[in-house]
C-alpha positions as CSV (number, residue, x, y, z in Angstrom):
1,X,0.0,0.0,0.0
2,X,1.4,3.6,-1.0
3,X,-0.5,6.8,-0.2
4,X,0.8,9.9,-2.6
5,X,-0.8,13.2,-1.7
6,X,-1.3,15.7,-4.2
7,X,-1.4,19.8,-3.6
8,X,-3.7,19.9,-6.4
9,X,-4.6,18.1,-8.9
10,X,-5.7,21.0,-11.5
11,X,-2.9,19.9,-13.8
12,X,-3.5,16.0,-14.4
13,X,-5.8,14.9,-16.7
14,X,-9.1,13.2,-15.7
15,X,-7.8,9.8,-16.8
16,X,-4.6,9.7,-14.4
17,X,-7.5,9.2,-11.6
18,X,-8.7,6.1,-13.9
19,X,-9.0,2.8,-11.5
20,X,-6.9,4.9,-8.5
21,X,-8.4,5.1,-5.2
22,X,-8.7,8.6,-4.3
23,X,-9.4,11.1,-1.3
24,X,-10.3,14.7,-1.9
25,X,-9.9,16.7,1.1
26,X,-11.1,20.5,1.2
27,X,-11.5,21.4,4.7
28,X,-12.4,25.0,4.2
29,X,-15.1,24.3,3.0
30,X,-16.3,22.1,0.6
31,X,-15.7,18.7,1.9
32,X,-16.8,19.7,5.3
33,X,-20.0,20.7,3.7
34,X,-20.6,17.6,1.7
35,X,-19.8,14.9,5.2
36,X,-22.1,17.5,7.5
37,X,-25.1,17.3,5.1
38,X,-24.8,13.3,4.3
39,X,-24.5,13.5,8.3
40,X,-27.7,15.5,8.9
41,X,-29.8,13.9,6.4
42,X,-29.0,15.0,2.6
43,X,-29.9,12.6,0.2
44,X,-26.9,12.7,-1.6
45,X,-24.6,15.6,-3.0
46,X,-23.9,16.1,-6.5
47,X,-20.8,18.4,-7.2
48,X,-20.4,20.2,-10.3
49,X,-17.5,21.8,-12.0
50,X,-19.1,24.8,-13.3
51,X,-22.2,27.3,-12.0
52,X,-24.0,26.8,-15.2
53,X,-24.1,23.5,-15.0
54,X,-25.3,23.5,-11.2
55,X,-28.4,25.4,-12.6
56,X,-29.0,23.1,-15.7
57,X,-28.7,20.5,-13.1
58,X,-31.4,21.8,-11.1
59,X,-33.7,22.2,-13.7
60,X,-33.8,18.6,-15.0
61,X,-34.2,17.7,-11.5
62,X,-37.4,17.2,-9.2
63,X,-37.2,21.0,-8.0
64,X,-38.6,20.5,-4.6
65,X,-36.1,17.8,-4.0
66,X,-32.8,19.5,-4.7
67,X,-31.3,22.3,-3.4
68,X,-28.6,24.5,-5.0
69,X,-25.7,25.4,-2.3
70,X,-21.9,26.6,-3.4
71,X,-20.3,29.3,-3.5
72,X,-17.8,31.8,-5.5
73,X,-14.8,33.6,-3.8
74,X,-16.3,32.6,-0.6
75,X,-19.4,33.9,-1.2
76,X,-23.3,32.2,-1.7
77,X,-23.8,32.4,-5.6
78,X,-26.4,34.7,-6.5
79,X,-29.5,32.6,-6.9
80,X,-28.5,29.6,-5.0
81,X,-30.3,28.1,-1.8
82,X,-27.2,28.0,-0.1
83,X,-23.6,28.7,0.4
84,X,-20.6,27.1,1.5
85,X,-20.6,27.3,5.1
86,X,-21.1,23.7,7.0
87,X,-23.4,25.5,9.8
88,X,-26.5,26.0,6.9
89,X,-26.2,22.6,6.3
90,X,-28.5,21.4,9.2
91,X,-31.7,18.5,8.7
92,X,-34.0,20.6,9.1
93,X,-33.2,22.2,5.5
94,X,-31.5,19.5,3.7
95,X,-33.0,16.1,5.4
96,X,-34.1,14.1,2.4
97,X,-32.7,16.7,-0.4
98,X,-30.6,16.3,-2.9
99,X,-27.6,18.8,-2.6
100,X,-26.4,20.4,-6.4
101,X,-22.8,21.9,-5.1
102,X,-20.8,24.3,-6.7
103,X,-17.5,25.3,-4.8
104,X,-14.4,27.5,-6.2
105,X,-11.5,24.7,-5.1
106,X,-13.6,21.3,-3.7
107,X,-16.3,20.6,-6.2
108,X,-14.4,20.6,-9.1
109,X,-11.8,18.5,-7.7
110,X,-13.8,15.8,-6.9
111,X,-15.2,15.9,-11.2
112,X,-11.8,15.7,-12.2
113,X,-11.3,12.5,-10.1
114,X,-14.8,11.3,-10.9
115,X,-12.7,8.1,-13.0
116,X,-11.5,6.8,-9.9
117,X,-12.5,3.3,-8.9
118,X,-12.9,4.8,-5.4
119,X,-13.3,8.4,-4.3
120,X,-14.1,9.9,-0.7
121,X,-14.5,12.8,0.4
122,X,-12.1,14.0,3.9
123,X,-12.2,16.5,6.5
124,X,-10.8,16.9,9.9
125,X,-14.1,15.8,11.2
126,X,-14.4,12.5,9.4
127,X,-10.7,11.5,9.7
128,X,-10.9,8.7,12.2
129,X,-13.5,6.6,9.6
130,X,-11.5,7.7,6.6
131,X,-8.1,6.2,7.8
132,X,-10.0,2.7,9.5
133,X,-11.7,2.4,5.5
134,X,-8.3,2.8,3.8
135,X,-6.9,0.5,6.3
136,X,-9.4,-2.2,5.0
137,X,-9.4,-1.8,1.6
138,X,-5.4,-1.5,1.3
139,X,-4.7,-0.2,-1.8
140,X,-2.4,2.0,-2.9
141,X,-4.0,5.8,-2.6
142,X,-3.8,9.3,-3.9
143,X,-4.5,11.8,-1.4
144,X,-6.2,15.1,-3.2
145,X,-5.3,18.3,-1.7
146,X,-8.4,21.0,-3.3
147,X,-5.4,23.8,-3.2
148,X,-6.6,27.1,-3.7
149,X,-7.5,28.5,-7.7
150,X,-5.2,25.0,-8.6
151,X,-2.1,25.9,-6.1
152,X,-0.9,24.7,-2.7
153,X,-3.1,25.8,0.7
154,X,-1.8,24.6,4.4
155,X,-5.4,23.6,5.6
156,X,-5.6,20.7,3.0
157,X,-1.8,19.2,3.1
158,X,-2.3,19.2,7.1
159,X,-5.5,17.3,6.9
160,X,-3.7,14.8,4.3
161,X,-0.7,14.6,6.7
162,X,-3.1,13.9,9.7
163,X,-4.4,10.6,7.9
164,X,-1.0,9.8,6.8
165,X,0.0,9.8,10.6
166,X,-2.7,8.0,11.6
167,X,-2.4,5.3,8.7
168,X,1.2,4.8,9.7
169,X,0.4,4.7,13.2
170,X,-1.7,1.3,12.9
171,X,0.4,0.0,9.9
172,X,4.0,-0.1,9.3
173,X,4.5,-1.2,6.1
174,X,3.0,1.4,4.4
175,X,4.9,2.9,1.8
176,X,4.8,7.2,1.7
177,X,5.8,9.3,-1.1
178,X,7.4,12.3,-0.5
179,X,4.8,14.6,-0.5
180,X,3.0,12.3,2.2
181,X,6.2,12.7,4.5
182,X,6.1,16.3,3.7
183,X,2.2,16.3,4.7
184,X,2.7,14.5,8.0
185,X,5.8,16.6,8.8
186,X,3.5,20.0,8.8
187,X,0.6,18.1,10.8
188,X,3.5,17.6,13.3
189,X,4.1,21.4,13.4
190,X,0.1,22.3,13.8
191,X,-1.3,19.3,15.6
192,X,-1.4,21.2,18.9
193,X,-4.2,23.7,17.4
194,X,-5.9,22.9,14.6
195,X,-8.1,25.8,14.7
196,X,-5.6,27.8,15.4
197,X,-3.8,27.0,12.3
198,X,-7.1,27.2,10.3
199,X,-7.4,30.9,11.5
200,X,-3.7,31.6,9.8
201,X,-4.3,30.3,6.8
202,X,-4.5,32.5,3.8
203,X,-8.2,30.9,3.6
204,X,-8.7,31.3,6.9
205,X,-8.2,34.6,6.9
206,X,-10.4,35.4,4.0
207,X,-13.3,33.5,5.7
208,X,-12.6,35.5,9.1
209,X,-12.5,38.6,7.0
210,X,-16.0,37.5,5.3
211,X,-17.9,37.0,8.5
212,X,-17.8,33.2,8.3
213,X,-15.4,33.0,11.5
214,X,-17.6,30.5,12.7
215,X,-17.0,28.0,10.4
216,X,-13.6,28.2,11.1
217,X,-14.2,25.9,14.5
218,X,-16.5,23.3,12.4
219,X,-14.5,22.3,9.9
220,X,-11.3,22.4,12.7
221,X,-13.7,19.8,15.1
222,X,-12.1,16.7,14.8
223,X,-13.9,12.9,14.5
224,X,-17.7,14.2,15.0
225,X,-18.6,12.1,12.7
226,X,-17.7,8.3,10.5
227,X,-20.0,9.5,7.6
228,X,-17.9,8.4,4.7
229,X,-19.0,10.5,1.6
230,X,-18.5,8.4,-1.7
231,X,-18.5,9.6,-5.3
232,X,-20.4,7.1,-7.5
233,X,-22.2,7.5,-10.7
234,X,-22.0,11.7,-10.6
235,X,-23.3,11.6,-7.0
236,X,-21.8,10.9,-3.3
237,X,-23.9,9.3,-1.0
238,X,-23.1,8.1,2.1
239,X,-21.1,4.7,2.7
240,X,-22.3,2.1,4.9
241,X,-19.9,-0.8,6.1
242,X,-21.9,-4.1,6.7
243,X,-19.3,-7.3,7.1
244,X,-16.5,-5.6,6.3
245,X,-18.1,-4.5,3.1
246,X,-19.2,-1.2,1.6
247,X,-22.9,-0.7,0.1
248,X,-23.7,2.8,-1.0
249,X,-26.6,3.9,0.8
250,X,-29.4,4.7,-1.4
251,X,-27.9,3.7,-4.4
252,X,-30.8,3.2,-6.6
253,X,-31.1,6.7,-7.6
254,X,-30.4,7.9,-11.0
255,X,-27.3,8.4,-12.3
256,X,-26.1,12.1,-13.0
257,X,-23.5,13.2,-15.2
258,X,-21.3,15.4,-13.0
259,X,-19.1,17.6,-15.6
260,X,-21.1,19.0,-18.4
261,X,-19.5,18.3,-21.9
């Protein structure tokens, strides 16, 4: 088993991701969004790589079952339900829905990986479940830093080096590339205050600056949840382990093509 993380993965092409298994992390905001509305009752999330398409989404959907959320620049896209902030995510408004999700950085990431034989979505509060599932499937893994606008952010390599410190906590012979020892040595240098890094971060600062300070200590909570978000036919759903083996929950639905053409 090798894990790989990548800062970004805006310069590969689609296919690299073709048969990989992959985890896209965006911890401010986009991947905390997608495993706090699986966790509070969405039906499933379908991200897109463009606002346009989020719309033409929408409209070919059952209207009173989807809900647009996303944002641009941190900020809810005019016209959408929603923005990016994990803390309007809550059952009341999204138990049952669908969730069309547009972000600047997370969103598209996942579409470019959307070849991957398996895809899951990380944050800081889903690490615990994300690092016992790779344990059990044990296959090699690309770790996918969101970045910001395609280069490197801290928030997203410390979350990759997190996992990477757990996996090689419970398994030794585990195999890093060098950007995984990279990852795992700047989790070392932040463990002590994950917030507190958050708040520092170039991202973090924006956010702060944009009034969404309080997100900052939601997507820095760590293990409040083993919802496992996975990316499957243009959608992730939620993944439920029974024996050992994944079923997708609610897997019947129809399949939607994620990245217009």
């Amino acid at each position: 088993m090798k894990i790989n993380v990548l800062y970004s993965n805006l310069h590969l092409d689609e296919l690299y991701f073709t048969g990989k298994t992959c985890v896209v992390i965006d911890v401010l905001r986009a991947s905390t969004v997608i495993v706090t509305a699986l966790a509070n009752g969405a039906k499933e999330v379908i991200p897109v790589n463009t606002v346009d398409f989020a719309v033409k989404v929408s409209g070919d959907a059952f209207r009173s079952q989807t809900i647009l959320g996303g944002e641009r620049n941190t900020k809810k896209v005019e016209g959408f339900a929603l923005g990016n902030s994990p803390l309007e995510y809550v059952q009341e408004v999204i138990g049952g829905k669908a969730i069309i999700l547009y972000t600047t950085n997370g969103s598209r990431s996942i579409v470019k990986a959307k070849f991957a034989e398996n895809l899951f979505i990380a944050c800081f509060n889903n690490l615990d479940a994300i690092v016992k599932h790779l344990l059990m499937l044990n296959k090699d893994t690309e770790i996918i830093c969101a970045g910001t606008n395609g280069g490197f952010n801290l928030e997203d390599a410390v979350c990759a080096g997190n996992i990477i410190a757990n996996l090689d906590a419970d398994n030794k012979e585990i195999e890093f590339s060098d950007s995984a020892i990279a990852s795992r040595l700047l989790y070392k240098n932040y463990s002590k205050s994950i917030t507190r890094m958050l708040k520092n971060t170039d991202h973090g600062k924006l956010l702060i600056e944009n009034g969404f300070a309080s997100d900052i200590k939601e997507c820095a909570k760590l293990n409040s949840t083993d919802i496992i978000p996975y990316y499957i036919s243009g959608v992730i759903k939620k993944l439920e382990i029974t024996a050992d083996k994944p079923n997708i929950s609610g897997n019947n639905s129809k399949s939607i093509n994620a990245e217009e053409k």
